[in-house]
GUNU-544940 format. One record per atom (N, C-alpha, C): x, y negated, z. Coordinates in nm, 2 decimals, padded with zeros to 4 digits, always signed. Layout:
BEGIN
X|Y|Z
...
This chain:
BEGIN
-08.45|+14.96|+10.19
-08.37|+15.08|+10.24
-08.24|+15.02|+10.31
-08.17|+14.91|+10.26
-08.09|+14.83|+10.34
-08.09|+14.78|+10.42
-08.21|+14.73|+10.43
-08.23|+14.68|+10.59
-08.21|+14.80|+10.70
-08.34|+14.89|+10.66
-08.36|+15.00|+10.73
-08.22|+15.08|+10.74
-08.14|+15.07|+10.69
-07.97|+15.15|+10.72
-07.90|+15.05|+10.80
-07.96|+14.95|+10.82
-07.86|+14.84|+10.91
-07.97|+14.85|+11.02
-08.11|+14.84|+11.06
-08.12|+14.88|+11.19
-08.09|+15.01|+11.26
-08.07|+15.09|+11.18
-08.02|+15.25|+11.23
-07.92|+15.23|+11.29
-07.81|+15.15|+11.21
-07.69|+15.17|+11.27
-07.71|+15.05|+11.42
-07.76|+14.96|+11.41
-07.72|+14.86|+11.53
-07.80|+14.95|+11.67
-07.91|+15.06|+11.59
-07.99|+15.10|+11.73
-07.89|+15.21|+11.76
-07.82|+15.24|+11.68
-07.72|+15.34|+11.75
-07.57|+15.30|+11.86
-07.56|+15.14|+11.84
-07.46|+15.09|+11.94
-07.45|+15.05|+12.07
-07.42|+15.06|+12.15
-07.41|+15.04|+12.31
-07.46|+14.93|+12.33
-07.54|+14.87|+12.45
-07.54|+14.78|+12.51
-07.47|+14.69|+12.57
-07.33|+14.80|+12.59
-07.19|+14.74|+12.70
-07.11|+14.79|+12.63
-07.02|+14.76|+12.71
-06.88|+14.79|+12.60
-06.85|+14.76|+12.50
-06.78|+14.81|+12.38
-06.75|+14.72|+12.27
-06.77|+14.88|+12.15
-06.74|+14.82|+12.06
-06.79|+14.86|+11.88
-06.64|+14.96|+11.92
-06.68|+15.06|+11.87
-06.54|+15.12|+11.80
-06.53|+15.13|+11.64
-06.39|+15.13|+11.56
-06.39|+15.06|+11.46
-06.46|+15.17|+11.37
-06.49|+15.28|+11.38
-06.60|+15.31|+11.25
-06.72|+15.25|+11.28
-06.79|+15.21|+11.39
-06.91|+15.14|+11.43
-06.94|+15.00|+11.32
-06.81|+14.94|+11.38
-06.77|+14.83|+11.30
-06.76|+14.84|+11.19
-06.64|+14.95|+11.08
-06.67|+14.92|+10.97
-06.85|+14.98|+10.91
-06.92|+15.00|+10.97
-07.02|+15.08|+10.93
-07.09|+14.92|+10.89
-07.13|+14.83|+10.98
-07.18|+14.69|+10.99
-07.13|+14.61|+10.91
-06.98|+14.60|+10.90
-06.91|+14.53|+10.78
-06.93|+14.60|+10.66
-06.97|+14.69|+10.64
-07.02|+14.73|+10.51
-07.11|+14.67|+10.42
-07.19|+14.66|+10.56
-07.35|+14.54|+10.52
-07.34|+14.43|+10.50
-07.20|+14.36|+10.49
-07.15|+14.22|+10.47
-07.10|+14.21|+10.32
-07.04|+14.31|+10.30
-06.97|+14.33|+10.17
-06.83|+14.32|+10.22
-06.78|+14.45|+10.30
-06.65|+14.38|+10.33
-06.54|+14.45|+10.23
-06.41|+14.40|+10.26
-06.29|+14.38|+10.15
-06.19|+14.38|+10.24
-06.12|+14.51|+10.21
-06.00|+14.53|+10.25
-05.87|+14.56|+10.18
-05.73|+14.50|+10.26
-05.64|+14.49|+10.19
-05.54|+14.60|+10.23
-05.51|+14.67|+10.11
-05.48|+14.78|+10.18
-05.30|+14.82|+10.23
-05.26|+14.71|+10.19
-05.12|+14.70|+10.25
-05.09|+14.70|+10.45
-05.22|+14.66|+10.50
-05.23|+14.64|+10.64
-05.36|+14.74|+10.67
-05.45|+14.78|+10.62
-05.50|+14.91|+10.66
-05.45|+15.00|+10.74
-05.30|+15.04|+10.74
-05.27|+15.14|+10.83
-05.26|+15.10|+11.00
-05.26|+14.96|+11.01
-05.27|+14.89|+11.12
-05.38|+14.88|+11.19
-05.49|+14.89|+11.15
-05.68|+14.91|+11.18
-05.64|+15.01|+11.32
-05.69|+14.93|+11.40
-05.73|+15.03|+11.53
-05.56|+15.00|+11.63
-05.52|+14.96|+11.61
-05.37|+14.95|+11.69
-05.40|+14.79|+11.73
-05.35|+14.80|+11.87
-05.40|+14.64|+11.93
-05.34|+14.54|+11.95
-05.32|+14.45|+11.92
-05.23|+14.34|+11.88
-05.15|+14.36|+11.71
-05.22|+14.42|+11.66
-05.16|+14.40|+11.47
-05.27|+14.37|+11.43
-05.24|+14.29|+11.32
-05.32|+14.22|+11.25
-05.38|+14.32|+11.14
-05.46|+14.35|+11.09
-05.56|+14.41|+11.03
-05.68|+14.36|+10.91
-05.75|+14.44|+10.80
-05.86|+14.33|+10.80
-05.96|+14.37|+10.85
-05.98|+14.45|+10.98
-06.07|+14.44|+11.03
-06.05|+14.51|+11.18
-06.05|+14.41|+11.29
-06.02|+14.43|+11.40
-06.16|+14.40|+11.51
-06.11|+14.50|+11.64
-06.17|+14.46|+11.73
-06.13|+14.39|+11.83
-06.26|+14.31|+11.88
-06.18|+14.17|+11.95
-06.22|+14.23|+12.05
-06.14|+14.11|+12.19
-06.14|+14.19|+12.30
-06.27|+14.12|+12.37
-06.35|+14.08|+12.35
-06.50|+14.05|+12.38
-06.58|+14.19|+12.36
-06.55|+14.27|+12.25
-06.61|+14.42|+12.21
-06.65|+14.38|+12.08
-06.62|+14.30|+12.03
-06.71|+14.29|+11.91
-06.60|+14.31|+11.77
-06.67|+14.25|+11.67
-06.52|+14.27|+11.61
-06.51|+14.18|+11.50
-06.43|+14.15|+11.39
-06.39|+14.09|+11.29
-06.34|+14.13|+11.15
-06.37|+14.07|+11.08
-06.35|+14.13|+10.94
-06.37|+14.03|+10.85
-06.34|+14.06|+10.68
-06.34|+13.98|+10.59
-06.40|+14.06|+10.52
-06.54|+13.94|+10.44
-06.63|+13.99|+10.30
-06.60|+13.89|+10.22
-06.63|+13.92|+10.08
-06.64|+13.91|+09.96
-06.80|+13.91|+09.90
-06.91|+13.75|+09.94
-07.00|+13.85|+09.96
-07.08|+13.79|+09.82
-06.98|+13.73|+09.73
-07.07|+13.69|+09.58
-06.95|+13.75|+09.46
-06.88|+13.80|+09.53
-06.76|+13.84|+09.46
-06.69|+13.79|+09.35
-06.71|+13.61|+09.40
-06.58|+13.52|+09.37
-06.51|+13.48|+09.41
-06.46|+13.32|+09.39
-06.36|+13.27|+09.42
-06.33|+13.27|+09.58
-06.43|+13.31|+09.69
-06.42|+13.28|+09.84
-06.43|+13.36|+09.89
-06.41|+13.37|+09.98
-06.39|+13.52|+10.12
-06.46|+13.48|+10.27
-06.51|+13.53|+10.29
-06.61|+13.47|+10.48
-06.53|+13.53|+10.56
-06.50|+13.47|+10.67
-06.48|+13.59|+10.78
-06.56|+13.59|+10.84
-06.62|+13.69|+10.92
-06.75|+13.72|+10.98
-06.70|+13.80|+11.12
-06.78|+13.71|+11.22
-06.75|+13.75|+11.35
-06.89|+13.88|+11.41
-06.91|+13.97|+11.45
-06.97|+14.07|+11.49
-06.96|+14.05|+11.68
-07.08|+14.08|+11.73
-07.08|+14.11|+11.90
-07.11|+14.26|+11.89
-07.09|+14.29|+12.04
-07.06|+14.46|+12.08
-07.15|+14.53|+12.04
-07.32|+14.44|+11.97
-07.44|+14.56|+11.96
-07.45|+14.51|+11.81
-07.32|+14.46|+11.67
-07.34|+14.51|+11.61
-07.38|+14.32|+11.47
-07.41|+14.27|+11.55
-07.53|+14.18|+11.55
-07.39|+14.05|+11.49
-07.42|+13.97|+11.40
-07.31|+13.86|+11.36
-07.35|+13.74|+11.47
-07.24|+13.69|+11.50
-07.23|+13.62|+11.56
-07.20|+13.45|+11.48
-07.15|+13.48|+11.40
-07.07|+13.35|+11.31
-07.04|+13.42|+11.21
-07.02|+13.28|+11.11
-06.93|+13.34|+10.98
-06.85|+13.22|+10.92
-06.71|+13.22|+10.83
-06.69|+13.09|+10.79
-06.66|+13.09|+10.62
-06.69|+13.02|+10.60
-06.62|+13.03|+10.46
-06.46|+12.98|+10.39
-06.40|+13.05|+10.37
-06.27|+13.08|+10.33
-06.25|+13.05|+10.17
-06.22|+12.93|+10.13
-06.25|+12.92|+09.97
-06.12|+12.90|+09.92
-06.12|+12.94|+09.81
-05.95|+12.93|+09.79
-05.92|+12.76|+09.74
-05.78|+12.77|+09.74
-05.71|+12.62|+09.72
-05.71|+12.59|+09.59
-05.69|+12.71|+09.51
-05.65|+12.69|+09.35
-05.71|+12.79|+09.27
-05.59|+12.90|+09.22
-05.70|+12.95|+09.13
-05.77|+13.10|+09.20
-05.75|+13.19|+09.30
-05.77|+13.24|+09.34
-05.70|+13.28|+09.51
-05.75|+13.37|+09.57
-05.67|+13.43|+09.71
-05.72|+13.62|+09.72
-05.64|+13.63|+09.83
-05.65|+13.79|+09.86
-05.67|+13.80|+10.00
-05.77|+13.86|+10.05
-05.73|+13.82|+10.21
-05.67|+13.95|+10.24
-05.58|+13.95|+10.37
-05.49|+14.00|+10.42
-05.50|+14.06|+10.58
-05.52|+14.06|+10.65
-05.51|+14.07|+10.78
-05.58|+13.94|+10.88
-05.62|+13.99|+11.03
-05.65|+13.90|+11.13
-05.59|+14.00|+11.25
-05.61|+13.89|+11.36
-05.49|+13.95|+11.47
-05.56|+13.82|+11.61
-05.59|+13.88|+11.70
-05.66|+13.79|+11.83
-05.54|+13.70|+11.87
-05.54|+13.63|+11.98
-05.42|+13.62|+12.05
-05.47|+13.60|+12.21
-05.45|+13.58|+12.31
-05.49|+13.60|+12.49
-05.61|+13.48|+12.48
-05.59|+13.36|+12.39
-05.70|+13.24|+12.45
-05.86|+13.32|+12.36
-05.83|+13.44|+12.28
-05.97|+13.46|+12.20
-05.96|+13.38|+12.06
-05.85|+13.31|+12.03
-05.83|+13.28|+11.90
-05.83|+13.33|+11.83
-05.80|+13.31|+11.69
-05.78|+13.42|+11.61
-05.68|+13.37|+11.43
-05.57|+13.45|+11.41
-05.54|+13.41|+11.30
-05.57|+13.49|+11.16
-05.59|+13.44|+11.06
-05.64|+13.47|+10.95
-05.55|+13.46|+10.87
-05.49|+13.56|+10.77
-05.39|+13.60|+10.67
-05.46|+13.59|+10.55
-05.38|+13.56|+10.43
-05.46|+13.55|+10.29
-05.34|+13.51|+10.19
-05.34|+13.60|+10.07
-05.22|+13.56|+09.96
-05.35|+13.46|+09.89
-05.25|+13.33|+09.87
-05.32|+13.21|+09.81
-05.24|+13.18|+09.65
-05.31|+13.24|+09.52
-05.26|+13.23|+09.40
-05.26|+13.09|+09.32
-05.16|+13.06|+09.28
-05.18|+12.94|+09.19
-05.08|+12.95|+09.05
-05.17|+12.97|+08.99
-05.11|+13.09|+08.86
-05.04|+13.01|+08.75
-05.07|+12.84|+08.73
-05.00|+12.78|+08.70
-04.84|+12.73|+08.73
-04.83|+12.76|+08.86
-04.71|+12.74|+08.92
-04.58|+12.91|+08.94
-04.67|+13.01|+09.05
-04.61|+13.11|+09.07
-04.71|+13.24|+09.04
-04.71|+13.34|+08.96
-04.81|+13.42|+08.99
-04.83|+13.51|+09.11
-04.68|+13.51|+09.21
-04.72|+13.58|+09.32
-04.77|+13.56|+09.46
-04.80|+13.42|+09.44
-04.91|+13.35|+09.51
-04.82|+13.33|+09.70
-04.90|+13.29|+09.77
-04.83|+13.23|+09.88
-04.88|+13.25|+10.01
-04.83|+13.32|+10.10
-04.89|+13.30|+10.22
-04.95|+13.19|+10.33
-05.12|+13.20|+10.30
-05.17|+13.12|+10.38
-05.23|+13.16|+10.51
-05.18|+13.08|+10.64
-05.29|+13.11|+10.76
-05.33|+13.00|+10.77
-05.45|+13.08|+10.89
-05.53|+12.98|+10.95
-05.58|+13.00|+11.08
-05.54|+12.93|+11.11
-05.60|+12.96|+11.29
-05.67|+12.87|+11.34
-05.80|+12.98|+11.37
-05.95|+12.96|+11.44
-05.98|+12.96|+11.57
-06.07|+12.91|+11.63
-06.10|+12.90|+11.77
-06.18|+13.04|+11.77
-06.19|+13.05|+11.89
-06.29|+13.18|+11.93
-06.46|+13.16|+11.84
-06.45|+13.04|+11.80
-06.63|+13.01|+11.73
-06.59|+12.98|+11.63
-06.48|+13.04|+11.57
-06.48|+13.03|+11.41
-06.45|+12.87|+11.35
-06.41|+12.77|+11.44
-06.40|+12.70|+11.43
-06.22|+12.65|+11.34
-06.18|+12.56|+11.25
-06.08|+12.60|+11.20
-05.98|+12.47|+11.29
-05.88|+12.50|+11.34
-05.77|+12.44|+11.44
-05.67|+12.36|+11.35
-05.61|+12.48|+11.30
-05.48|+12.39|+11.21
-05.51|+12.53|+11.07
-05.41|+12.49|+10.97
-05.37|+12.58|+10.85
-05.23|+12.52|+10.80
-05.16|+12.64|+10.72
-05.08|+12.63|+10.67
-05.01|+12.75|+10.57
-04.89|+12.71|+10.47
-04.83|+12.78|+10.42
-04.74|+12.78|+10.45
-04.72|+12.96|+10.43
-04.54|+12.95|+10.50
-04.46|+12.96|+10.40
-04.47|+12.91|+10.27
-04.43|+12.93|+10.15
-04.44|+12.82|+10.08
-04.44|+12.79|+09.92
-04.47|+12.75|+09.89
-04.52|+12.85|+09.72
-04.53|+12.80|+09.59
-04.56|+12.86|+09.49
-04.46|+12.91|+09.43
-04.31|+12.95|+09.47
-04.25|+12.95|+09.39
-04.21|+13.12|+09.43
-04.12|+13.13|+09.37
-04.03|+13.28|+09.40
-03.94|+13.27|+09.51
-03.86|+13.16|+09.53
-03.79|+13.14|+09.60
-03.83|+13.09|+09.71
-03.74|+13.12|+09.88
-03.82|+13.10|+09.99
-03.99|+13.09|+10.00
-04.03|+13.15|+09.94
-04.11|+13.25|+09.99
-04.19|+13.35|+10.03
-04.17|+13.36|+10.18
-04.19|+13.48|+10.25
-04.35|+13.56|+10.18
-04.35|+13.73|+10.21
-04.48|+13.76|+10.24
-04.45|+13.83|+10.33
-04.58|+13.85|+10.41
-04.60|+13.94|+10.51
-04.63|+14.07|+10.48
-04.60|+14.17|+10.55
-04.63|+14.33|+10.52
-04.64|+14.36|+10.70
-04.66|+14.29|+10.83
-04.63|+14.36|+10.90
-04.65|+14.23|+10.99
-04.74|+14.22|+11.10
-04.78|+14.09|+11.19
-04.88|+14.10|+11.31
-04.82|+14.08|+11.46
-04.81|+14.14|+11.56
-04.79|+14.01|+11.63
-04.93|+13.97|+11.73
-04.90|+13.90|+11.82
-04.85|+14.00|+11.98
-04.77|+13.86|+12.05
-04.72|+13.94|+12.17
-04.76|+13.87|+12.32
-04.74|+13.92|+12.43
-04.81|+13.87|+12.50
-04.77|+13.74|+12.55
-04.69|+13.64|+12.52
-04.66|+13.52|+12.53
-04.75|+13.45|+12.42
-04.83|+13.48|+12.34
-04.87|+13.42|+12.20
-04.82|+13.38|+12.07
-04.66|+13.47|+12.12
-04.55|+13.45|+11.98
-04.61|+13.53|+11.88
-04.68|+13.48|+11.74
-04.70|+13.59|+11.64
-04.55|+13.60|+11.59
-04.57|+13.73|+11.58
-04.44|+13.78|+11.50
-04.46|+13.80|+11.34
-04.42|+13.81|+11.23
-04.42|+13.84|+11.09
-04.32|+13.87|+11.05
-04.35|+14.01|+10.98
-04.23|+14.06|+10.91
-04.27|+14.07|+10.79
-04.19|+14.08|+10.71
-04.18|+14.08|+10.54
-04.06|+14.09|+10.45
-04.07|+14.01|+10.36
-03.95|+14.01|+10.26
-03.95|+13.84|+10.18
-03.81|+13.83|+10.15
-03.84|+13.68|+10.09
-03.69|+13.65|+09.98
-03.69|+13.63|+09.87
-03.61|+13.55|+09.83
-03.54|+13.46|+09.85
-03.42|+13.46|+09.84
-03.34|+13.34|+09.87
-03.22|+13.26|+09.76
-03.25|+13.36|+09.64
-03.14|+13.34|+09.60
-03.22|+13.28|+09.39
-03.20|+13.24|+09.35
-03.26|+13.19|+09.23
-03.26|+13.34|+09.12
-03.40|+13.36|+09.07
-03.37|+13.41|+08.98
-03.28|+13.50|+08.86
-03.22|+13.55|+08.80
-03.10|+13.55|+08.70
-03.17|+13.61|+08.57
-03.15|+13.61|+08.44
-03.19|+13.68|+08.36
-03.11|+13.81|+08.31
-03.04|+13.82|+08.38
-03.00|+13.97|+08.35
-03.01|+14.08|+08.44
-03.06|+14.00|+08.57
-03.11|+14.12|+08.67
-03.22|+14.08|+08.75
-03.34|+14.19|+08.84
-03.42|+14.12|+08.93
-03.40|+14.06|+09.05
-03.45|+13.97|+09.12
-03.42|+13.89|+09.21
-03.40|+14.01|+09.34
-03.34|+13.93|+09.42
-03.28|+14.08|+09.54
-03.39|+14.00|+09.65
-03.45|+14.11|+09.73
-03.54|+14.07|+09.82
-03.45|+14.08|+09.96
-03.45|+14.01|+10.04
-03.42|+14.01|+10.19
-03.50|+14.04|+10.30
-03.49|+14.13|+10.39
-03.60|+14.15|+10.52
-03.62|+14.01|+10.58
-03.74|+13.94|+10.64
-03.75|+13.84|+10.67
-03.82|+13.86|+10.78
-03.82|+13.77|+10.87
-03.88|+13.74|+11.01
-03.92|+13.60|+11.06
-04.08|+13.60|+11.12
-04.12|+13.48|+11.13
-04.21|+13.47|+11.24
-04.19|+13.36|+11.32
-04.27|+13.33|+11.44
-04.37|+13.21|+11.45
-04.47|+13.23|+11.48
-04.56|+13.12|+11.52
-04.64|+13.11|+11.61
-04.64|+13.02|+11.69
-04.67|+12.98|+11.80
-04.82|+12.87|+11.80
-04.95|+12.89|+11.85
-05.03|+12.84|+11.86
-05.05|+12.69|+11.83
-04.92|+12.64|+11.82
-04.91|+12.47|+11.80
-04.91|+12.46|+11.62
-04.89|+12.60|+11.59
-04.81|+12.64|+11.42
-04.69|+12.60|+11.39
-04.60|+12.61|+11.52
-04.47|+12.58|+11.54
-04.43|+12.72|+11.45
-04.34|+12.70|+11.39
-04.24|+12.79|+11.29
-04.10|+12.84|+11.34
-04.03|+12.97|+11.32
-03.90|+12.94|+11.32
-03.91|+13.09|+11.26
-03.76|+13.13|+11.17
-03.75|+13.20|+11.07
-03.59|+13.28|+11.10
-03.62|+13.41|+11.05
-03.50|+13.50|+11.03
-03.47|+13.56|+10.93
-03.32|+13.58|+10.84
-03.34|+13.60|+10.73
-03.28|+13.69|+10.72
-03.27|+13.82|+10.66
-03.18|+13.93|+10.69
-03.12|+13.99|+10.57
-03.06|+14.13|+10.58
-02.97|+14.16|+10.45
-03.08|+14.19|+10.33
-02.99|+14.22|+10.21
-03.10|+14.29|+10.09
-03.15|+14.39|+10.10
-03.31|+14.44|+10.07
-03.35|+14.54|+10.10
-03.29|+14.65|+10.04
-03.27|+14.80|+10.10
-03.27|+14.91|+09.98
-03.39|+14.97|+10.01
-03.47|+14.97|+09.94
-03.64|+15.01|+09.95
-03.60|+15.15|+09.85
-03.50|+15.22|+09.89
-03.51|+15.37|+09.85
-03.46|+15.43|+10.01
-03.38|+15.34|+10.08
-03.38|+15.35|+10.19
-03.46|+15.41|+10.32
-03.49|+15.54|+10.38
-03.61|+15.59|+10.44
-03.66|+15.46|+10.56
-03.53|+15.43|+10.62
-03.51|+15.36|+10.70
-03.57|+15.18|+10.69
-03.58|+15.20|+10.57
-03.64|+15.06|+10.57
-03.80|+15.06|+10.61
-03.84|+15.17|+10.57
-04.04|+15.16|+10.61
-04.04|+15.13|+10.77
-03.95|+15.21|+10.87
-03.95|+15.16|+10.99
-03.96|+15.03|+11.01
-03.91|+14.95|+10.95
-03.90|+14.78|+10.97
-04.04|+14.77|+10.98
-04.12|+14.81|+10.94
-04.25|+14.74|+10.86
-04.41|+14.84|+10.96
-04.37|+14.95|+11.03
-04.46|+15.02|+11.06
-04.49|+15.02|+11.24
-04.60|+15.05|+11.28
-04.64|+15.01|+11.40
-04.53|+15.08|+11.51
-04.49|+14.98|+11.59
-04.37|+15.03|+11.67
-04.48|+15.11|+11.79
């Protein structure tokens, strides 16, 4: 019956042109896909990162969960539906979350993921990774490390037409105290295809503030 609900859907997609994203999520279904729902509201807006976008070939991308453990695939899809690649994404330590992907002009692609290491920090760390157009893996890194302090997460990530990814979020800067919670700062980060870095660090949030969800939502 699975099968036969996955050729339905592929005989129902165009020859030309590209997938639109219910098409898409209909096929990533069939993968076992896994979405994060902090960047969900980003799905279908072009140039934000998402976990599951359409690429500018017509086809699209997404992340499954397809033994639902320790690893995550990302799986590349063409315009009639059909996988093209897939890679596997395994975590570093004791678990990950995946997060968002976002193209850039060469057909690259970066891949977002909270990477946990529960002995060190439990709120885990932002890892990318950026892939060639064939899924192939380029460079990786963290923009963080395991602790609380200086490091960033992302809520909000937007390549531009020079290739500058943008990232917005929040980050600690200040240690800990035991008699009150740590104060979060608006944060800002750029990277450039080389995984060249450079960072902005801004005032304390007031997250009762209406004005603050603007920071964070599709301009």
């Amino acid at each position: 019956m699975k099968t036969l609900t996955y050729l339905i859907l592929l005989m129902s997609f165009p020859t030309y042109g590209q997938l639109n994203l219910l098409e898409a999520k209909k096929v990533a279904e069939e993968f076992k896909y896994v979405s994060y729902r902090y960047l969900e509201e980003f799905e279908g807006h072009e140039g934000y990162a998402a976990p599951i976008i359409i690429s500018t070939d017509g086809g699209a991308l997404f992340f499954t969960r397809p033994n639902d453990g320790n690893q995550y695939d990302l799986v590349k899809i063409n315009k009639e539906g059909k996988k093209e690649w897939s890679i596997e994404l395994k975590a570093k330590f004791d678990d990950m979350e995946s997060q968002g992907i976002v193209e850039n002009s060469k057909g690259n692609y970066y891949a977002f993921l909270l990477s946990y290491n529960q002995s060190r920090y439990r709120g885990g760390a932002e890892r990318v990774i950026y892939l060639s157009r064939n899924g192939e893996i380029i460079w990786e890194q963290l923009l963080g490390d395991y602790t609380l302090e200086n490091n960033p997460t992302c809520s909000w990530i937007r390549i531009h037409s020079d290739d500058q990814l943008e990232m917005r979020g929040h980050i600690v800067t200040d240690p800990e105290l035991k008699d009150r919670n740590p104060e979060y700062r608006f944060w800002k980060g750029w990277l450039n295809p080389l995984g060249e870095r450079s960072d902005e660090i801004g005032t304390v949030i007031d997250w009762s503030d209406p004005v603050t969800q603007t920071f964070f939502e599709v301009e």
